[in-house]
VMD Tcl script that builds the backbone (N, CA, C; Angstrom):
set m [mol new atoms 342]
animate dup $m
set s [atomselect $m all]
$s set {name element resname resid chain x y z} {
  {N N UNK 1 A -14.613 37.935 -44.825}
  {CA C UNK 1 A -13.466 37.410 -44.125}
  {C C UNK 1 A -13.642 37.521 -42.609}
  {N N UNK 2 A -14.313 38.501 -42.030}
  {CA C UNK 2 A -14.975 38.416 -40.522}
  {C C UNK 2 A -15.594 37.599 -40.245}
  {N N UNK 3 A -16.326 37.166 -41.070}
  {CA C UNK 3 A -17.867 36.231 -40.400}
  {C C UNK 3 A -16.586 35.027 -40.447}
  {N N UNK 4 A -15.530 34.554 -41.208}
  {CA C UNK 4 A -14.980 33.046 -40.992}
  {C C UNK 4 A -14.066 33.300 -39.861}
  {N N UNK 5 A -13.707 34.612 -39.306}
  {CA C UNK 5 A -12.704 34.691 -38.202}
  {C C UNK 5 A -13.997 34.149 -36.970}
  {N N UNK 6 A -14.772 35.128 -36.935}
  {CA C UNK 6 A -16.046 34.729 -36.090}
  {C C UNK 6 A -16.699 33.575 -35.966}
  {N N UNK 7 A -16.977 32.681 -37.084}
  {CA C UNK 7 A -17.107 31.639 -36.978}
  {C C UNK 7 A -15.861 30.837 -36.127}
  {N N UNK 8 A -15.030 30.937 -37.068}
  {CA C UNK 8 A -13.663 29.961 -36.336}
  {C C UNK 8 A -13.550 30.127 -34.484}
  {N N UNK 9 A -13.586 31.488 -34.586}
  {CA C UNK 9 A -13.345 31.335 -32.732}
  {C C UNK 9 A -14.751 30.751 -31.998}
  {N N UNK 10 A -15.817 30.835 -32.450}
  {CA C UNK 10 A -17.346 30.274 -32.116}
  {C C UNK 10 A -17.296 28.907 -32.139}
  {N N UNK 11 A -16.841 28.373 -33.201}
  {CA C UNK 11 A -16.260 26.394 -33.303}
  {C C UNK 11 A -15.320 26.336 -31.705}
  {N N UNK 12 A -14.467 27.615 -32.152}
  {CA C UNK 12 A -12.804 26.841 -30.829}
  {C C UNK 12 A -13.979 27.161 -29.501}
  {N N UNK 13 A -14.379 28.037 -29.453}
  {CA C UNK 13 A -14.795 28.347 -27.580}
  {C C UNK 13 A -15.934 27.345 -27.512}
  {N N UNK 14 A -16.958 26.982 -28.570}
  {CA C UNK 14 A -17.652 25.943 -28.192}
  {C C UNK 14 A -16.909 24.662 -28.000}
  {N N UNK 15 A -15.167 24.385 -28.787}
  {CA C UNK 15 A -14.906 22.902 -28.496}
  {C C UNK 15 A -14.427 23.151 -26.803}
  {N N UNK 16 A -14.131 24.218 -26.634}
  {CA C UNK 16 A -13.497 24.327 -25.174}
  {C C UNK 16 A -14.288 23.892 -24.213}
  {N N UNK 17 A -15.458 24.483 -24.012}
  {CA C UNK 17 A -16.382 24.645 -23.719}
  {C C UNK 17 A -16.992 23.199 -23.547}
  {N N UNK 18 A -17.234 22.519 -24.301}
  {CA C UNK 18 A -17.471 20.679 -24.669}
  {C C UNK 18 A -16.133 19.875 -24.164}
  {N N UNK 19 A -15.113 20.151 -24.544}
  {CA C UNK 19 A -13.899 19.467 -23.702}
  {C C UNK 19 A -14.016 19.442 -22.351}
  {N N UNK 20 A -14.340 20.869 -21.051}
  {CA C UNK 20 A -14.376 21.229 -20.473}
  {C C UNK 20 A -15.308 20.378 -19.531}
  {N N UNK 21 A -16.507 20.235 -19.772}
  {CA C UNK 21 A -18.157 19.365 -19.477}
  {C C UNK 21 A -18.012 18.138 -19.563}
  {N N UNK 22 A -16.964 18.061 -20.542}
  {CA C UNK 22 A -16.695 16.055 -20.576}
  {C C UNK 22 A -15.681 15.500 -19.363}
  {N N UNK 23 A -14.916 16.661 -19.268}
  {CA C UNK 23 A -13.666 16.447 -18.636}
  {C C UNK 23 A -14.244 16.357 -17.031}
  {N N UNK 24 A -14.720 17.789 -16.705}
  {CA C UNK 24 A -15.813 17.588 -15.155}
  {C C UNK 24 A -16.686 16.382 -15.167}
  {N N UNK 25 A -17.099 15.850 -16.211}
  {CA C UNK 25 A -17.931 14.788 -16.026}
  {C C UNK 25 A -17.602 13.332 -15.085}
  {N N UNK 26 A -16.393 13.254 -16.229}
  {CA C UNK 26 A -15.598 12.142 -15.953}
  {C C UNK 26 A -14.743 12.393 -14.665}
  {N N UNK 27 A -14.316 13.165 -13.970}
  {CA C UNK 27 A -14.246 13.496 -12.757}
  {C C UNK 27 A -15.068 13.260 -11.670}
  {N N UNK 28 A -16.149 13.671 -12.072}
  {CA C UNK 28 A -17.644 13.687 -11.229}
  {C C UNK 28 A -17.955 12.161 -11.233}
  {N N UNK 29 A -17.560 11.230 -12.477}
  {CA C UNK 29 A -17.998 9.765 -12.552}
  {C C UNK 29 A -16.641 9.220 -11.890}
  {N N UNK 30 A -15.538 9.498 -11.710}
  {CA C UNK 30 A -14.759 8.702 -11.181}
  {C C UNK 30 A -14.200 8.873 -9.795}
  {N N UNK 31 A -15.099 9.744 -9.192}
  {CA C UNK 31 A -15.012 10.230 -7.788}
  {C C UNK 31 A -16.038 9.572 -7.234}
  {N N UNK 32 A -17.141 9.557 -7.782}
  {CA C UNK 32 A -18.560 8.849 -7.097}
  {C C UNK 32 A -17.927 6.872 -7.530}
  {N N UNK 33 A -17.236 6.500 -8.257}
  {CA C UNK 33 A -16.934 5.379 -8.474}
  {C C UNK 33 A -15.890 4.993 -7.788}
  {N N UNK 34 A -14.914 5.992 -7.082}
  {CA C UNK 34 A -14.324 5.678 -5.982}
  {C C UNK 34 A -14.866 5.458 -4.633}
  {N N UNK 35 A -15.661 6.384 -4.350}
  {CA C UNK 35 A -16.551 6.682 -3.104}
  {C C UNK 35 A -17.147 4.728 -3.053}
  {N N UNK 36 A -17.773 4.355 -4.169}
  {CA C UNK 36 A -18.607 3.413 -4.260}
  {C C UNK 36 A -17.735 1.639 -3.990}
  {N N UNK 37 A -16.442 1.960 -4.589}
  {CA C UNK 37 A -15.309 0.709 -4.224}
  {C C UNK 37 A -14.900 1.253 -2.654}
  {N N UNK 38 A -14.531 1.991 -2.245}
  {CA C UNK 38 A -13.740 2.197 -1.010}
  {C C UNK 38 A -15.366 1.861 0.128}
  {N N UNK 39 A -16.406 1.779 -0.124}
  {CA C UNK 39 A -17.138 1.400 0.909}
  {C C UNK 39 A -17.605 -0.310 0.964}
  {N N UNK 40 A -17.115 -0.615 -0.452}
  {CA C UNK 40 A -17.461 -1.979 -0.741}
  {C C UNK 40 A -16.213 -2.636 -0.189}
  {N N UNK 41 A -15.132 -2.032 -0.225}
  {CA C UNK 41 A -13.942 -2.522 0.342}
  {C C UNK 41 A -13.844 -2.404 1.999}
  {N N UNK 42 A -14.526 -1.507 2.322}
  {CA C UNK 42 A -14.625 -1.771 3.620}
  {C C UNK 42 A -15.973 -2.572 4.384}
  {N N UNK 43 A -16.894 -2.853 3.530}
  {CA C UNK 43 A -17.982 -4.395 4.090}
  {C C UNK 43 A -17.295 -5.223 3.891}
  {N N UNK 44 A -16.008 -5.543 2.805}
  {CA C UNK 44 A -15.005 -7.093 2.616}
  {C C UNK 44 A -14.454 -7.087 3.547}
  {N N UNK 45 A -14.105 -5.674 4.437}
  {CA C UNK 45 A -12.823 -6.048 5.565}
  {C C UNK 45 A -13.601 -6.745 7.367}
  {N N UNK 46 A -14.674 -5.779 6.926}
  {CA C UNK 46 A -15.815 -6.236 8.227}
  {C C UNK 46 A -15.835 -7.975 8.267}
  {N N UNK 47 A -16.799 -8.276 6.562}
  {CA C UNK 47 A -17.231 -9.152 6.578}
  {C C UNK 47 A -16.262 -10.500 6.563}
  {N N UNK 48 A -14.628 -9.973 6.503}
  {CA C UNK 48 A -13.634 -10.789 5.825}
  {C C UNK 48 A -13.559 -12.231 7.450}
  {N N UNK 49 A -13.497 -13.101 6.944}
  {CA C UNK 49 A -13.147 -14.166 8.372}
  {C C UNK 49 A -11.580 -14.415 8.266}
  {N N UNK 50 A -11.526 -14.683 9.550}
  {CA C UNK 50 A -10.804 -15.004 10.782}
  {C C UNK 50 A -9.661 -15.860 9.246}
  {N N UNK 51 A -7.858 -15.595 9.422}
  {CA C UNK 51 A -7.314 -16.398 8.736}
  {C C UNK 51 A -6.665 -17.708 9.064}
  {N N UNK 52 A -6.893 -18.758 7.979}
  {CA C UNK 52 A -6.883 -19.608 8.561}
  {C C UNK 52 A -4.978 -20.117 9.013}
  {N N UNK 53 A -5.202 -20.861 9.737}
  {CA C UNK 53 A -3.784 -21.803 10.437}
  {C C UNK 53 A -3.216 -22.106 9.434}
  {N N UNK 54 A -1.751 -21.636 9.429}
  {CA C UNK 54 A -0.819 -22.736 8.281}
  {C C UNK 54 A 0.037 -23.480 9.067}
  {N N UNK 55 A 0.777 -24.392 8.566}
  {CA C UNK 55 A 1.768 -24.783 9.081}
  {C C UNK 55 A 2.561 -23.975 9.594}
  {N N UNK 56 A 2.978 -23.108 9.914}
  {CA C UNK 56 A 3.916 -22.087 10.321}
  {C C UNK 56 A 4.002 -22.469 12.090}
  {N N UNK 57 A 4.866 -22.515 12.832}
  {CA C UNK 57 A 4.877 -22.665 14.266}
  {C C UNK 57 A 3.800 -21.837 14.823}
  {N N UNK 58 A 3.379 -22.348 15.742}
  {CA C UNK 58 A 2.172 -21.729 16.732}
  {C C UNK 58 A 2.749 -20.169 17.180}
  {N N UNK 59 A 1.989 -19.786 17.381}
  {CA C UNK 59 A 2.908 -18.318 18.280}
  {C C UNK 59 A 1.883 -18.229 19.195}
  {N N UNK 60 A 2.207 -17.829 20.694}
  {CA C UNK 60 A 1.462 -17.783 21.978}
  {C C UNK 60 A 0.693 -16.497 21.637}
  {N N UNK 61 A -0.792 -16.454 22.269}
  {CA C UNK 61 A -1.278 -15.481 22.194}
  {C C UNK 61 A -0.591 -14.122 23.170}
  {N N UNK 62 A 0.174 -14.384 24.051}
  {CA C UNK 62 A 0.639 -13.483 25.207}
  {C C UNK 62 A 1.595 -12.529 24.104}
  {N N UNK 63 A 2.468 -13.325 23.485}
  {CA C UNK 63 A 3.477 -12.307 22.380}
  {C C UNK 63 A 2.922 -12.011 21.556}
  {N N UNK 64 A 1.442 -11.882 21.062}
  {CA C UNK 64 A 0.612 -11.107 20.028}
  {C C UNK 64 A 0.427 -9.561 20.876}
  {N N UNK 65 A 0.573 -9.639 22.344}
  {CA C UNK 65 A 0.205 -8.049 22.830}
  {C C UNK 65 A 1.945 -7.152 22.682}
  {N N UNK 66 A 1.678 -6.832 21.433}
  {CA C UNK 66 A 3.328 -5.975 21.685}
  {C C UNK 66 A 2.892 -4.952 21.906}
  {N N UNK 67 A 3.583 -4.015 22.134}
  {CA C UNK 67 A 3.002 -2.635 22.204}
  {C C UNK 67 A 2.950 -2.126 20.553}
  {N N UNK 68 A 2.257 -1.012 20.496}
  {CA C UNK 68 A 1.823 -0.417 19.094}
  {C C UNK 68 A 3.047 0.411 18.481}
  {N N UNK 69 A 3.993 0.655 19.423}
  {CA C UNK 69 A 5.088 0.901 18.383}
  {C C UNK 69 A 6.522 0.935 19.497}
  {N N UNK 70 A 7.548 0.032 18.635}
  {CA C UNK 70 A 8.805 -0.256 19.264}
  {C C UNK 70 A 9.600 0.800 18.728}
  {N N UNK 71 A 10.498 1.433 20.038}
  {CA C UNK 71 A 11.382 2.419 19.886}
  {C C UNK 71 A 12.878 2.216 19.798}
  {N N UNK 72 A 12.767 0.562 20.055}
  {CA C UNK 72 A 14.254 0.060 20.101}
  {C C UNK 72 A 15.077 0.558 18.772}
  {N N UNK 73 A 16.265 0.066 18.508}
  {CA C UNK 73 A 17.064 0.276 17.612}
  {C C UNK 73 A 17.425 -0.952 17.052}
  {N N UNK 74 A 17.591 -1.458 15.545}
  {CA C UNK 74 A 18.323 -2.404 14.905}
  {C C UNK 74 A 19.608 -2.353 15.212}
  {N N UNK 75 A 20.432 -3.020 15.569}
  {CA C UNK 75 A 21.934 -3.260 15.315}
  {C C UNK 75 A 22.233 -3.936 14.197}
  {N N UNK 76 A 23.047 -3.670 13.210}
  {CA C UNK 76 A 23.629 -4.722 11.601}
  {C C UNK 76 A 24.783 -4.433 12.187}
  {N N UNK 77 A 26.007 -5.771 12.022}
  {CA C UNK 77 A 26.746 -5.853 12.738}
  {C C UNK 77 A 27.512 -6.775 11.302}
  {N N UNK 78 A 28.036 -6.126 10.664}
  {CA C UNK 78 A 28.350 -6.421 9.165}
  {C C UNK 78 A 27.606 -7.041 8.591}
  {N N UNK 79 A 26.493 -6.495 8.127}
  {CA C UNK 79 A 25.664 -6.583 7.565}
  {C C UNK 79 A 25.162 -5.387 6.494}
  {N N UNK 80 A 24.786 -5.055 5.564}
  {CA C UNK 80 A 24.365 -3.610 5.046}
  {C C UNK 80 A 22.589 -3.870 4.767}
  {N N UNK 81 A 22.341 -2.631 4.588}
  {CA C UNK 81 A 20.886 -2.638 5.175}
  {C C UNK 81 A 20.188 -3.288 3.940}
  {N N UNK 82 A 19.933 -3.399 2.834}
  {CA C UNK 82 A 19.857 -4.174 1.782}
  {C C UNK 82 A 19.473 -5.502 1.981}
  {N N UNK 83 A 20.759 -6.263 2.309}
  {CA C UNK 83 A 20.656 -7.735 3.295}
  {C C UNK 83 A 19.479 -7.790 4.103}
  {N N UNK 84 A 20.002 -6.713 5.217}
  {CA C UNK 84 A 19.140 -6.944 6.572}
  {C C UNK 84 A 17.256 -6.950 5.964}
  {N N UNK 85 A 17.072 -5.898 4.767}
  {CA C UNK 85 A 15.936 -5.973 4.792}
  {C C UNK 85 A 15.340 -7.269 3.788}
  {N N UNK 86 A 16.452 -7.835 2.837}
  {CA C UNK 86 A 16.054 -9.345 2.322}
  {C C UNK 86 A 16.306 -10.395 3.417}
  {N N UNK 87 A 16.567 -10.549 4.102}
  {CA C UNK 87 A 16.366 -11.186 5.565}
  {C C UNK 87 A 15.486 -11.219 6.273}
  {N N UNK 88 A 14.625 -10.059 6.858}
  {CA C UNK 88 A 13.700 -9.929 7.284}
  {C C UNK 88 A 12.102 -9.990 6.983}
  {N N UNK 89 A 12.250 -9.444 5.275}
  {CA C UNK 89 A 11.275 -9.929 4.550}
  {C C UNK 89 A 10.993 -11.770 4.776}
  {N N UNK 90 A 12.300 -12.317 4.698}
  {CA C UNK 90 A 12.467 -13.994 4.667}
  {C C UNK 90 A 12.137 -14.644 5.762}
  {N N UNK 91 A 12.018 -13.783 6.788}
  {CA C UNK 91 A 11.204 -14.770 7.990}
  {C C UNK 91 A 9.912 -14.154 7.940}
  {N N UNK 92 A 9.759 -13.317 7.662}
  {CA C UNK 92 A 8.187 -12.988 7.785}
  {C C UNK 92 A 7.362 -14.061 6.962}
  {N N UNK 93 A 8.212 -14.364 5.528}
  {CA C UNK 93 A 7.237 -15.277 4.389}
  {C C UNK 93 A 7.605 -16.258 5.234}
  {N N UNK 94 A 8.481 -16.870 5.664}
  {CA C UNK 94 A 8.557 -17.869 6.264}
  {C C UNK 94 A 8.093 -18.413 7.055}
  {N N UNK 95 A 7.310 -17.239 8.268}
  {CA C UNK 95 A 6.780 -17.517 9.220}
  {C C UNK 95 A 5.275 -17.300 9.352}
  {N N UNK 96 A 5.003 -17.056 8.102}
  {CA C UNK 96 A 3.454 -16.092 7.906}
  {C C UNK 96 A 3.449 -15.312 8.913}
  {N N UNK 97 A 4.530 -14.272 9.244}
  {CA C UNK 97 A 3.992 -13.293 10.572}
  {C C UNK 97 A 3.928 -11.887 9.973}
  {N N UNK 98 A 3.225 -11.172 9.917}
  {CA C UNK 98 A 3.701 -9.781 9.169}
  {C C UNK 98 A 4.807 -8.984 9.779}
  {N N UNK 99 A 5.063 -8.262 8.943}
  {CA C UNK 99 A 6.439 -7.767 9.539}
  {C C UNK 99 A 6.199 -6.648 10.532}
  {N N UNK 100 A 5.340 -5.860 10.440}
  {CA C UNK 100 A 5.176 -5.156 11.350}
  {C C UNK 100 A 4.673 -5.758 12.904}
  {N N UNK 101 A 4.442 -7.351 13.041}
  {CA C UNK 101 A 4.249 -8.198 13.808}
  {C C UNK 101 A 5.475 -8.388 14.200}
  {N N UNK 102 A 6.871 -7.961 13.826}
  {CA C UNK 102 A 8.191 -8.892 14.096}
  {C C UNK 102 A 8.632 -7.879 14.638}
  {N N UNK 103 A 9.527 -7.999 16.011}
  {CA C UNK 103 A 10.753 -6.958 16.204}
  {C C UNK 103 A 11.951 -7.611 16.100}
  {N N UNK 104 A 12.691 -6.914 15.099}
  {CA C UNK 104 A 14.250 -7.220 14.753}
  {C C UNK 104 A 15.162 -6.571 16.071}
  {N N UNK 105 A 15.985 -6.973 16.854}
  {CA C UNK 105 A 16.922 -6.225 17.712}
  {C C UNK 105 A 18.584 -6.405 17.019}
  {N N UNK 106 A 18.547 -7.288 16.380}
  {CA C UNK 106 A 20.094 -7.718 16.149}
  {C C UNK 106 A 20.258 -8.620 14.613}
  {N N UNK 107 A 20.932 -7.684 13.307}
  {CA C UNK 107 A 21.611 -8.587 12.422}
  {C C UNK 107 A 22.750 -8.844 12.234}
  {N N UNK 108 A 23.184 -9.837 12.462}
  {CA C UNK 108 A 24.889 -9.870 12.525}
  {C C UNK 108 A 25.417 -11.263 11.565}
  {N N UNK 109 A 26.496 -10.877 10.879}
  {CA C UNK 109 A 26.788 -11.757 9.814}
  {C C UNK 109 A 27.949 -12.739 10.681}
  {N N UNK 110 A 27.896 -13.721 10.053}
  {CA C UNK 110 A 28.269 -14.785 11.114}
  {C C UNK 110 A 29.344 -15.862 10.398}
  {N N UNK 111 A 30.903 -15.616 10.285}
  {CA C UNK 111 A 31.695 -16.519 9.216}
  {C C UNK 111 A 31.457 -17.990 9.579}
  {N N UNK 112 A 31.400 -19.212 8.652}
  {CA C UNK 112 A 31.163 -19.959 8.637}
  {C C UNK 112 A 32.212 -20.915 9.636}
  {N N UNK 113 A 33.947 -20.283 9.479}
  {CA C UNK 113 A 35.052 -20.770 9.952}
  {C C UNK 113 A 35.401 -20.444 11.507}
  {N N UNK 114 A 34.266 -19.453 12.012}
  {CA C UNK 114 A 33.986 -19.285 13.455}
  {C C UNK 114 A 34.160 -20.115 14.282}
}
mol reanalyze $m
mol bondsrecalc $m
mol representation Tube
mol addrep $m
């Protein structure tokens, strides 16, 4: 009845043991397979060209120099922020400009009977 207790824990610490080696493995393979996309992703960004013109209005190159980060404040002026940000999303698609390309200063809801 010893030798099957002994056996039994000799099976469990060897499956541990084998779980353990598979588990580092696949770690070890999906770290070097990250390493290997994130450098291939960055020769696509090098190698990526220039995007092309859509119809979207011209924008002057002079208002492409904004500064790298605006400190202004939004005003919503009955508006709730929800809106303001399905709004803003809507000129960006609209305008192909990214949004971090856009400064918002003012949303204000506007009655039609004005």
């Amino acid at each position: 009845m010893e030798l099957e207790i002994i056996d039994g824990l000799k099976i469990a610490v060897y499956g541990f043991i084998t779980v353990f080696i598979v588990l580092a493995t696949l770690m070890l393979i999906i770290n070097v397979l990250g390493k290997i996309v994130a450098s291939l992703e960055k020769k696509e960004e090098v190698a990526a060209p220039a995007p092309v013109a859509s119809a979207a209005p011209a924008v002057e190159e002079e208002k492409l120099d904004l500064p790298v980060e605006y400190v202004g404040t939004l005003q919503l002026i009955d508006v709730d922020e929800k809106t303001a940000a399905c709004i803003m999303a809507i000129v960006s698609e609209q305008t192909q400009i990214p949004l971090e390309n856009l400064i918002f200063k003012r949303i204000e809801l506007i009655e039609e009977g004005e």
